[in-house]
Each structure stands twice: as structure tokens, then as C-alpha cells.
C-alpha positions in Angstrom: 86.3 -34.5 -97.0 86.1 -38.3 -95.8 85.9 -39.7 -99.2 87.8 -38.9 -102.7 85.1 -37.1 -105.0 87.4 -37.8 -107.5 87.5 -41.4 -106.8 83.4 -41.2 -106.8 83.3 -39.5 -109.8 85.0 -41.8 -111.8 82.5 -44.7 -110.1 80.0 -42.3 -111.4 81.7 -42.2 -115.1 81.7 -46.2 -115.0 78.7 -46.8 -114.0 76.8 -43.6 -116.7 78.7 -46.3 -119.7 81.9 -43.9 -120.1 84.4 -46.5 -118.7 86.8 -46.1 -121.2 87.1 -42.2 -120.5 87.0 -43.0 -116.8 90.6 -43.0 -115.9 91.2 -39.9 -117.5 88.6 -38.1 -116.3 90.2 -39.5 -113.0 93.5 -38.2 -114.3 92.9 -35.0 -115.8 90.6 -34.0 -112.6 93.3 -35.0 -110.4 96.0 -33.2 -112.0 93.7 -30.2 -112.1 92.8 -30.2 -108.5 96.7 -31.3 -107.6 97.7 -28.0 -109.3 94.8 -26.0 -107.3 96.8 -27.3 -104.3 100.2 -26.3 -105.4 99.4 -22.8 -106.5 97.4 -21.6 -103.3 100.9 -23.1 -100.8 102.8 -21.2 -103.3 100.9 -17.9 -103.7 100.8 -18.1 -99.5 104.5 -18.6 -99.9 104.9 -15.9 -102.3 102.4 -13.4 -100.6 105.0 -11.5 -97.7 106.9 -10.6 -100.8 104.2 -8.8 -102.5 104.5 -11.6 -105.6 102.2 -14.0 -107.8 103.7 -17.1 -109.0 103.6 -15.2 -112.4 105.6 -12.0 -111.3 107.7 -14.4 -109.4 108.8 -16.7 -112.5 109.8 -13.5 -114.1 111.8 -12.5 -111.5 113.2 -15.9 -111.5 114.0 -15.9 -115.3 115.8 -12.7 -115.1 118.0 -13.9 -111.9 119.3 -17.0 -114.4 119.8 -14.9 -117.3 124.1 -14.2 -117.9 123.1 -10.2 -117.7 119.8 -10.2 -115.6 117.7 -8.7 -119.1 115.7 -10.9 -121.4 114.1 -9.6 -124.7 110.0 -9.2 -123.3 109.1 -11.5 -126.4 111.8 -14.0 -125.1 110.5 -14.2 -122.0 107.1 -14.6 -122.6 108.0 -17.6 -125.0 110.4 -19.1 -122.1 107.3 -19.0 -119.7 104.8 -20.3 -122.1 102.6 -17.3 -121.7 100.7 -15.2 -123.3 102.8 -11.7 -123.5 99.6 -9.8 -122.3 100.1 -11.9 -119.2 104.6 -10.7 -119.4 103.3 -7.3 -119.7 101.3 -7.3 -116.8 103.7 -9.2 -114.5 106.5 -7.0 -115.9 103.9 -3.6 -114.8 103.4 -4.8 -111.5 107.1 -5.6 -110.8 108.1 -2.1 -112.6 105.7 -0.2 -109.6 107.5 -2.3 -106.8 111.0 -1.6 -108.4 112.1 -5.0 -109.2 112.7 -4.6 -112.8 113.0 -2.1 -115.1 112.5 -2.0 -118.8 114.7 -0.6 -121.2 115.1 -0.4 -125.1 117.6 -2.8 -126.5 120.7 -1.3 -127.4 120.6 -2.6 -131.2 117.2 -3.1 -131.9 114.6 0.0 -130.9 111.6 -2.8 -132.1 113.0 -4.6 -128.6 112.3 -3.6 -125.1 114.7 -5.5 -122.5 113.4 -6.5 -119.4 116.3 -6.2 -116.2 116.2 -7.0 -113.2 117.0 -4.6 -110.2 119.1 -5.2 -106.7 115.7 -5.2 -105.1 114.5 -7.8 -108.0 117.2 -10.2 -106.8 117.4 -9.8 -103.1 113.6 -10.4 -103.3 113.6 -13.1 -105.9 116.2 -14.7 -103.3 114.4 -14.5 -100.2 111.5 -15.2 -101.7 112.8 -18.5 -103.4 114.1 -19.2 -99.7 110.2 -19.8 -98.4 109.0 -21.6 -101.6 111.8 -23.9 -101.2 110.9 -24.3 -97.7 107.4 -24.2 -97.5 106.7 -25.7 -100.6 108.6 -27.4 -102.8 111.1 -29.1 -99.8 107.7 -30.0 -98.2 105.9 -31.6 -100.5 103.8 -34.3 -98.8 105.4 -37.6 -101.1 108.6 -39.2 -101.2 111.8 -38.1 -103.3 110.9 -41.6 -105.4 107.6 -40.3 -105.8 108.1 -37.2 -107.0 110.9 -38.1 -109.6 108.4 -40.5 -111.0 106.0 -37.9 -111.1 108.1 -35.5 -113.0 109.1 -38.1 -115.2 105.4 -39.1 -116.2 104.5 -35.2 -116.5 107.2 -34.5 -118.4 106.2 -37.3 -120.9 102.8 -36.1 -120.9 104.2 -32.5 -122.0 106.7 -33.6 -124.5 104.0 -36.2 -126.5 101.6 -33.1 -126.3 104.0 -30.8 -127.8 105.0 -28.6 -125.2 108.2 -28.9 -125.9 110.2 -30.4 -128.8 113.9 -31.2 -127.9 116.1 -31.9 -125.0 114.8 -31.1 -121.4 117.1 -29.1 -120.9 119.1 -26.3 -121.9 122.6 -24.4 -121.4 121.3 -20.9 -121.0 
């Protein structure tokens, strides 16, 4: 497009008397449309492998676990989703033969997600292109993007998306 219809829609909240909900219109829009963006250069990234961004986390969880197995509960807490949404990234990778579910050896209640030799040798060749394609190339400089992250990750802990450190050891 030659113009910003983001920028033109916030013109168009100012001048309909909404001024004070202008610049985060402007800011949720944006952030909205920036994730649009993202997703499609990482699903295109992702697509040779046969992944989602969604099967593709999982497999990423598991290849950072000690043992490459998560509780299916755990994981679906770790990546914030619903665990309809675990299940049927956790399905899909099961028919490809990334993972594998088992029952947990002290709890029958628990079924253990684990990743395969396939899982990882995929999840690594397929974190190869993201990296390259996507997150090495992202069209701002390293400044940028650290302030970025740092405002985002403000935004996420003040709306409660997470409640202590930023990090973990596990």
C-alpha cells in the first residue's frame, strides 16, 4: 500500500472525538497486524517440515526438556494454550512420528509427551530456517528489537501473563 491504514485510522479515531483511545487503537492494531506478519514468514519457514508454529513450539519444548517428555498438562500451561490446542498439535506430530505419548510411570492420571530422533533432527533443521529466515532477518536493528522485547515483555507482565522472574532454570 502507499500509505499506512493504520496511520489513517487513527486520523480517523481523532477526528470521530476518540483521541484519547487513538494511540491504542494505533497500538493494539499495529501489534495485531505486526503478528500477522510474523506468523505467515514463520509458517513459510516452518512449511518444508510439515509443521505449524503450534506443533513446532511443542517440538521445541520437548528438545529443552532434561529427558525430552513433559506431563501434556505441563505443556500446555508452558505454552499458554488451551490443552485442546496440545492435544491436537501433540496428534498431528504422533501421525508424522515426532513424538510419542506415553503413560507416566508413577501417575496412570498423567500421559507424558516424548519426543522421538525424528522430533529432534526435525525440530533442529527446522529451527535452522526460522533462525535464518526469520528471526535473524528481521527487518529492524538489534537496538530495536531489544527495546521491543523489553516494552512487550512489560506489557505481558502488567497484564498478568506472567507473574515472576523472566526467566527460568528448567
Amino acid at each position: 500500500m502507499p500509505f499506512d491504514p493504520i496511520a489513517t485510522a487513527r486520523d480517523h479515531w481523532i477526528t470521530n472525538g476518540w483521541t484519547d483511545a487513538a494511540p491504542g487503537m494505533a497500538a493494539v492494531t499495529s501489534v495485531m497486524r505486526a503478528h500477522q506478519l510474523m506468523l505467515a514468514k514463520v509458517e513459510k519457514a516452518l512449511r518444508p517440515f510439515g509443521l505449524t508454529f503450534a506443533r513446532y513450539e511443542v517440538l521445541m519444548l520437548l528438545s529443552f526438556t532434561r529427558h525430552g517428555e513433559i506431563p501434556m498438562a505441563r505443556a500446555s500451561s508452558r505454552l499458554q494454550v488451551h490443552p485442546t490446542s496440545i492435544t491436537n498439535a501433540v496428534d498431528r506430530l504422533e501421525q508424522a512420528g515426532l513424538v510419542r505419548r506415553e503413560q507416566h510411570p508413577d501417575d496412570r492420571r498423567t500421559t507424558l509427551i516424548r519426543i522421538t530422533d525424528d522430533g529432534r533432527s526435525i525440530a533442529r533443521s527446522a529451527t535452522d530456517a526460522v533462525n535464518e529466515q526469520v528471526f535473524a532477518a528481521l527487518p529492524l536493528g538489534k537496538d530495536d528489537i531489544e527495546q521491543l522485547v523489553a516494552v512487550l515483555t512489560r506489557f505481558r507482565a502488567t497484564a498478568g501473563d506472567f507473574t515472576g522472574p523472566e526467566r527460568t532454570t528448567d
